[in-house]
N, C-alpha and C positions, 0 to 999 in steps of 0.2 A: 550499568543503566543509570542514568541521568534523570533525577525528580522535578521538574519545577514547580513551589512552591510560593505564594505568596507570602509569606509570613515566618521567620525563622522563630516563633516562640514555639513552634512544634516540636522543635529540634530538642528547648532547655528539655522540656519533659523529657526528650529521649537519650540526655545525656549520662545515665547509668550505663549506656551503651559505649560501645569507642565510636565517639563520636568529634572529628576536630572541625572548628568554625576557623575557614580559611579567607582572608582577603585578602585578592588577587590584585588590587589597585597599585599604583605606584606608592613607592614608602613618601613622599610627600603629603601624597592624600588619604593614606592610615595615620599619621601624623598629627594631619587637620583636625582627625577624630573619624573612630569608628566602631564597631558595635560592641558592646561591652557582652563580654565573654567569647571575643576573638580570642583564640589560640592559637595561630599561626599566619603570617602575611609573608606572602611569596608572591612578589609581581608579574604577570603571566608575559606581560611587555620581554620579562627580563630570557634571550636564548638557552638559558640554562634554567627555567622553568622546572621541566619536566622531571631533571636529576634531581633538582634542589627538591622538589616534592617527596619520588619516590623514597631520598636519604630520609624527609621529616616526616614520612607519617606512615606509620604500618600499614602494612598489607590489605589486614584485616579492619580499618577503619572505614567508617563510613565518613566522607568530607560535606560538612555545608559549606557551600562558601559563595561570595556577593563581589559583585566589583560595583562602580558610582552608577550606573544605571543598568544594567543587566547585559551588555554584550561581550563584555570581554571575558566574564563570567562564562559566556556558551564555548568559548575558548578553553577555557581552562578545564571546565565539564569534559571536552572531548575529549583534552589529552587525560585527565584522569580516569574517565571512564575508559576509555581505551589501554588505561594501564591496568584495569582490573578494579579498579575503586566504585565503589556504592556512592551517588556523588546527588546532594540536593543541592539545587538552585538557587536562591532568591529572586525571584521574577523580575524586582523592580530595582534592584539593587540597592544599595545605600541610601540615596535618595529618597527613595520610595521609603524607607525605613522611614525617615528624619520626619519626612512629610505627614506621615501616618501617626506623628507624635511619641514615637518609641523609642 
């Protein structure tokens, strides 16, 4: 199942949980800067997405994860949720983060 979320400060609360904050942007624009308390950036662009996920994140985790404005993110959402993942969104993606002054 797949949550969208406006707001990843829900997440820190629930990070007593296995919870990984993923972004799926191109490593240029994780680079540029992105959310502090990411733990994992896997490019959804990149064909070998899916594996490189499955190898980095347990089973049993639950995935937040954002790309620069929220589409490529719905990408990544499917494939992970379709792999079995508990997967929250960011609505507005990075952007919206930056904007929102956080």
């Amino acid at each position: 199942p797949v949550t969208l979320i406006p707001d990843l400060r829900a997440v820190w609360t629930a990070r007593k949980a296995s919870v990984v904050v993923l972004d799926v942007r191109r490593l240029d624009e994780h680079e540029a800067g992105h959310i502090v308390g990411t733990t994992l950036h896997i490019d959804v662009l990149q064909p070998s997405f899916d594996s490189i996920a499955v190898k980095s994140i347990k089973p049993e985790s639950t995935v937040a994860l954002y790309c620069r404005s929220g589409n490529r993110s719905k990408r990544a959402a499917s494939i992970l949720a379709s792999k079995g993942y508990r997967v929250i969104e960011l609505a507005t993606g990075y952007n919206g983060w930056v904007q929102a002054g956080r």
